[in-house]
N, C-alpha and C positions, 0 to 999 in steps of 0.2 A: 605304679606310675600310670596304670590305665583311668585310672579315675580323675586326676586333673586334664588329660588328656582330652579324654569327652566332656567334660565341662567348657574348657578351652575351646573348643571343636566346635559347641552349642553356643558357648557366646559368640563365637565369628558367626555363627549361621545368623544368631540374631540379628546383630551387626548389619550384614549385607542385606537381609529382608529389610530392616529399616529404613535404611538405606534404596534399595530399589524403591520402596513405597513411597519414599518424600521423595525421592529424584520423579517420579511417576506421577504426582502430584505438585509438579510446579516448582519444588524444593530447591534444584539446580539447573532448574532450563529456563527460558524463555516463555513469557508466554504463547502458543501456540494457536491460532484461529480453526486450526483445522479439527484439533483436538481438544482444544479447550472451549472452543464457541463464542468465548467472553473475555474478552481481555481489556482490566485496565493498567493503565499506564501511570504511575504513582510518581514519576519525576514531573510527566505532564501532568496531571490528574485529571484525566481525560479517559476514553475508553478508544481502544483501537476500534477501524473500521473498514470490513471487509474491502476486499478489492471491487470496485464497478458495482458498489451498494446501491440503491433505489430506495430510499423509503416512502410510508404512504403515513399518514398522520390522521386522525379524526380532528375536526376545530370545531365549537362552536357560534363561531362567526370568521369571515373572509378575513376580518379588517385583522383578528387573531392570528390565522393561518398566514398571512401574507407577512406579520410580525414577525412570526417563527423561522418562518423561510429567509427570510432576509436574515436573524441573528446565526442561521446554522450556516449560511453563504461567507458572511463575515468570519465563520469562528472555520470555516475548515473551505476555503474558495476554493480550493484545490481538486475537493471530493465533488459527485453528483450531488444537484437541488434536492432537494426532497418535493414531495407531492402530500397535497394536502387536501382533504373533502370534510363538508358539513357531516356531523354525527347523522347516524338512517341512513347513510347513501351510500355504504356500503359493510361489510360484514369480514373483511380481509385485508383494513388496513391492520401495520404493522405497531403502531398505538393506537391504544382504541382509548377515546373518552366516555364515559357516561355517571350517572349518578350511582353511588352504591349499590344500591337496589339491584337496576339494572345489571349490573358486572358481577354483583353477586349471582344473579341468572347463569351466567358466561364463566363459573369459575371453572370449573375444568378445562377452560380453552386460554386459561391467562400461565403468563410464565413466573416463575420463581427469579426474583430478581437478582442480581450479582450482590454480593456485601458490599462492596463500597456505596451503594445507591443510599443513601439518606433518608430517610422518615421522620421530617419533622413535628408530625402530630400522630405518634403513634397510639394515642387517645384516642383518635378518631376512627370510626368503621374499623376498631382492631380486629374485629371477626374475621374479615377476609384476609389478615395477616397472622392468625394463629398457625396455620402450617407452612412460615414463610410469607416473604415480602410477598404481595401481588397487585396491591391498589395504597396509589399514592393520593390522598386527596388536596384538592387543590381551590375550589371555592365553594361556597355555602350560601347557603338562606336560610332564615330562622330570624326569629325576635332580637331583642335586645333591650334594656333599660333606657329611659330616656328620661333627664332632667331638662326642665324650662328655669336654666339660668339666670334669665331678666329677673322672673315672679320671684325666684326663689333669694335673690340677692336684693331685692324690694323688703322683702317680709324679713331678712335675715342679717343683711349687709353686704357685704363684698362676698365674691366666693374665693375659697381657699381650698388647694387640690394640693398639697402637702409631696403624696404619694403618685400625681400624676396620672391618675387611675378614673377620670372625667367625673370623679363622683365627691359631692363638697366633702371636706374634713370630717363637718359635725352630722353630715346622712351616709356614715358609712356602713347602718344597719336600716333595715325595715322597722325595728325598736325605734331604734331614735327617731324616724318620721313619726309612730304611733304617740309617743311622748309628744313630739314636737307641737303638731297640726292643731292641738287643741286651743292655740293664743293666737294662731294666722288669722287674719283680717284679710280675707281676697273670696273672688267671686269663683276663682278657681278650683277645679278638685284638688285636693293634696295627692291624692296617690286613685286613677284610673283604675278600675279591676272588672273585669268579666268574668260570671261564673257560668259563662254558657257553653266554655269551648275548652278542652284539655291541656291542649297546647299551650294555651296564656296561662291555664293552673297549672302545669308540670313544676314551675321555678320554685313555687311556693309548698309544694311536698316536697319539695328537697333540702328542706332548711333542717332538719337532722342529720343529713348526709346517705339518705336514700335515693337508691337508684332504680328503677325501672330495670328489672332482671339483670340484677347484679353477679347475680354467680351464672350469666347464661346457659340458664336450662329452662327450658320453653315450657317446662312443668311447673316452675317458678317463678312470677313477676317480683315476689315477694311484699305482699298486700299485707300480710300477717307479721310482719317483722314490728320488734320492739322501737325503730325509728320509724314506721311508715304511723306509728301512731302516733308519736313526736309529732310527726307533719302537720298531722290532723289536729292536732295543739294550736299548734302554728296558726292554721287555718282560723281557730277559735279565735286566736288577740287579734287577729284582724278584723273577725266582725264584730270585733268590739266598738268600732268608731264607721259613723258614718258616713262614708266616703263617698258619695254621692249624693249627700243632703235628702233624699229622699226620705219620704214619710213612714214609718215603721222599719227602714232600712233593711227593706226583705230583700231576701239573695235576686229572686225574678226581678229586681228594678236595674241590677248589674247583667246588664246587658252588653252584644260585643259591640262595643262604643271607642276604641282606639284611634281609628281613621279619622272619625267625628272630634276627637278632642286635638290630635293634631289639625286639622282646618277649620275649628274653631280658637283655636291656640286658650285653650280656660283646663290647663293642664298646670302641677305643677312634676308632678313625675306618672309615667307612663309606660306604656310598652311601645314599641314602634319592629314594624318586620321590614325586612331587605323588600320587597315590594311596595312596600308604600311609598306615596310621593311627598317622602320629606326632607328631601334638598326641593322642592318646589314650594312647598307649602310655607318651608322655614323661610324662605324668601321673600315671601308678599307677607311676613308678618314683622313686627318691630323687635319680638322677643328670640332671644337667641336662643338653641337647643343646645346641648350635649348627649352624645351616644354613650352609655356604656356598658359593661359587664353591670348583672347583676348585683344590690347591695348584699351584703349578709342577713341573715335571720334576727340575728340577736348581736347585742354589743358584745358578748363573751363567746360566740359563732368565731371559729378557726377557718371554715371557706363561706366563701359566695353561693348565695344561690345560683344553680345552674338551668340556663337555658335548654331549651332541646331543639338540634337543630332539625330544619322540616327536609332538608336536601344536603346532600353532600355529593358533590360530583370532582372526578379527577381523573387521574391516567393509569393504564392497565398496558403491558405488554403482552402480544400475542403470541402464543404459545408457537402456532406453526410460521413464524418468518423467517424469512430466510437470511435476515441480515441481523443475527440479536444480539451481537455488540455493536453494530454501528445503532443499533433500535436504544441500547442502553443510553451511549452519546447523546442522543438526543432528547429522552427525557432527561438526563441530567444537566443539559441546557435550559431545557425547558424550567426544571425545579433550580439552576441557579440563581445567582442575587441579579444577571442582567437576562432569564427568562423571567423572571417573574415581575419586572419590573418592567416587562413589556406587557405583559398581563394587565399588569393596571393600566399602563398607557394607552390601552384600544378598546376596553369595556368599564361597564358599568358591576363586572362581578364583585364578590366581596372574596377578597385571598384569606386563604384559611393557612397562615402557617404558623412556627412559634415570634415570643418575643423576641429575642436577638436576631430572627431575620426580619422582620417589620421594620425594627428599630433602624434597619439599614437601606430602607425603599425609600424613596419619593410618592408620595399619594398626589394625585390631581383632585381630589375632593375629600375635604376634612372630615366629612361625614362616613366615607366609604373606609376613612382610616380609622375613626373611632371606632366600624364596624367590627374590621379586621382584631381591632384590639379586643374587643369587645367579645367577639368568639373565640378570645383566647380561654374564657370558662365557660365555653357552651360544653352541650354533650352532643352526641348523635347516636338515633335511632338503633338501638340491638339490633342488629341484623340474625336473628333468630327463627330461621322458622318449625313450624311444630313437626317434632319429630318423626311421628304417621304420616303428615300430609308437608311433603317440604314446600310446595307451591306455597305454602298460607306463611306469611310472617306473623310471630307468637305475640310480635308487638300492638296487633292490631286489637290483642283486648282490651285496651288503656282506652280504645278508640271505640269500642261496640258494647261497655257494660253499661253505660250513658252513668258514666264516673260522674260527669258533673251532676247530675239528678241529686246524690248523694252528699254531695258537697253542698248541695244548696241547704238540703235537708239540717245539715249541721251548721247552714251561718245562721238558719232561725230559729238554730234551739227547738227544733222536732226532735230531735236524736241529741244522745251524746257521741262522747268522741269515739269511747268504744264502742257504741253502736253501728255506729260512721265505718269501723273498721273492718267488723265481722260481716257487714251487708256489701262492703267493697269485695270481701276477700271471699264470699259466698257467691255474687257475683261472676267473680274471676274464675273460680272454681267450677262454674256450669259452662262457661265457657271455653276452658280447657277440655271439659269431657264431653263438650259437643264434636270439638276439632278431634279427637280420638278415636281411634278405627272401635274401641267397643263399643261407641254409641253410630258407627257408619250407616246408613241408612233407617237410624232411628232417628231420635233424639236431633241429629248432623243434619236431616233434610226435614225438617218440619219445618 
């Protein structure tokens, strides 16, 4: 009989440990400010908020801050204002705003966010979320595709958006413009391209589905990979047509001329960035624009080409506040449908979130809305830096092998494309073992 006994005996023990440990863990109580630090509240879906809280906020701009303050007044009159200062002005407020980059600097001092907090672009800057929430991004700059609807509905017909996707029916590849362009009758370019600047090339090595250090390891951009010479493919059918009307159609006559073709408006598809003025430009001219996401590669291309964004900036919670459930509240104000909706109503930013919450904002400029859709297939910048020297980001070799050099090399048929790839990827590779401590004070400071 002793042996069901102590088995008996061993399963009650289990029991009650289970027991203590979910009772210990929220299982059967309340949540707790004292001991738990974070409390939400799931009838209100809200986060509680400390007794006689204070918070301080980063904004980049008053007319923002002053937004904020008035929506957290409204949502909880009851509680203290909150306090709000431009970003730089101070190091100890309890949200802190700034661009990835930056807050990548500050990760040690950001806090791990509660689970209920939301991440609707977890695509974006996911580096600083691999060990846990820490950075919510919230708007961007960067490029985008741009069609001149008038020209292109002159030369075509009506336009037809099927798919609602700002991009016609029959250009929903970079193929079918290269097909197209050849019967257009206009003074215009068909399709804008600089070969001088990475950034405006990133879209177009992406049209096999390569990415700029995909498996992030700062060891690897992945220059050698089986699709980054796809790219370079890519690259080829384009400079099959000359897209510039220039004389021998050499790479040096593609120049960075974007700005130039929106205020000249002798575009019919282009690139256009969050800084250019074109809600100005599109207005003193007769032709209408549309923003959108990138076309696809090819007609039998499964995604889009993807932009890469130049900035991503959002909210981080500070590690040492002293109020971090009412600190959650309030970025989940901030990230809901009527904070971000005040977001647009006071700047000029572009909101970076997914489709089903776009679809539910009011935009005050058609343009800033195409944007926002628009970054819905950008990328952002691998936050990588090299693993000897963390200061240095790994992505800055895209930016120092003078990538374009080599790309121009192959739209004149100097090189082939495997050429193109081994001088890229060779390239890449001295510049990795520059940034490496066994070349530190050789090779690294010449």
């Amino acid at each position: 009989m002793k042996k069901p006994v102590i088995i008996i005996s061993f399963i009650v023990f289990l029991l009650v440990s289970f027991l203590y440990v979910f009772a210990s863990n929220k299982g059967f109580r309340a949540c707790d400010l004292e001991l738990d630090k974070v409390c939400f509240d799931k009838e209100l879906e809200q986060y509680q908020i400390e007794e006689n809280a204070v918070l301080t906020i980063e904004v980049n701009s008053i007319e923002y801050g002053e937004a904020i303050k008035q929506l957290w007044n409204q949502v909880h009159p009851n509680q203290n204002s909150i306090n709000y200062v431009l970003i730089d002005e101070t190091n100890t407020a309890d949200l802190m705003f700034g661009t990835a980059n930056e807050l990548a600097l500050k990760y040690d001092s950001l806090m791990i966010m509660e689970e209920n907090i939301q991440n609707r672009r977890s695509d974006i800057s996911q580096e600083l979320n691999i060990n846990g929430l820490k950075f919510l991004p919230l708007i961007g700059e960067g490029f985008a595709f741009i069609t001149n609807k008038t020209e292109l509905e002159r030369l075509v017909g009506s336009w037809e958006d099927s798919n609602n996707n700002n991009l016609h029916d029959s250009f929903e590849s970079i193929e079918s413009i290269v097909n197209a362009q050849a019967n257009w009758e206009t003074d215009s370019r068909a399709l804008v391209i600089s070969l001088s600047e990475p950034f405006t090339l990133y879209p177009y090595i992406t049209s096999s589905g390569w990415r700029l250090f995909e498996e992030l390891d700062s060891y690897s951009p992945g220059f050698e990979k089986e699709s980054f010479l796809d790219s370079l493919k890519f690259i080829e059918l384009l400079s099959s047509v000359n897209w510039n009307k220039s004389e021998g159609n050499l790479a040096e006559t593609y120049t960075w001329d974007y700005p130039d073709a929106l205020y000249n408006d002798d575009f019919i598809f282009s690139q256009v960035s969050t800084w250019m003025f074109y809600d100005e430009m599109d207005s003193v001219h007769e032709s209408e624009w549309v923003i959108s996401s990138f076309p696809k590669a090819y007609e039998t291309s499964e995604e889009s080409l993807h932009s890469l964004l130049t900035s991503v900036s959002g909210y981080a919670l500070n590690m040492n506040t002293l109020y971090p459930s009412a600190a959650h509240e309030l970025l989940r104000l901030i990230y809901s449908i009527e904070g971000l909706q005040v977001k647009i109503n006071t700047d000029r930013d572009i909101l970076i979130s997914d489709r089903e919450t776009l679809d539910q904002l009011v935009f005050n400029s058609e343009k800033h809305k195409q944007f926002s859709y628009a970054f819905l297939e950008a990328q952002s910048e691998p936050l990588i830096a090299m693993e000897e020297f963390p200061s240095e980001l790994a992505t800055q070799v895209f930016y120092e092998i003078d990538f374009e050099n080599t790309i121009q090399k192959l739209w004149n048929k100097e090189i082939s494309i495997q050429e193109a790839q081994i001088e890229i990827a060779l390239k890449s590779d001295e510049w990795i073992m520059r940034h490496s401590k066994m070349f530190e004070g050789k090779l690294k400071n010449e």
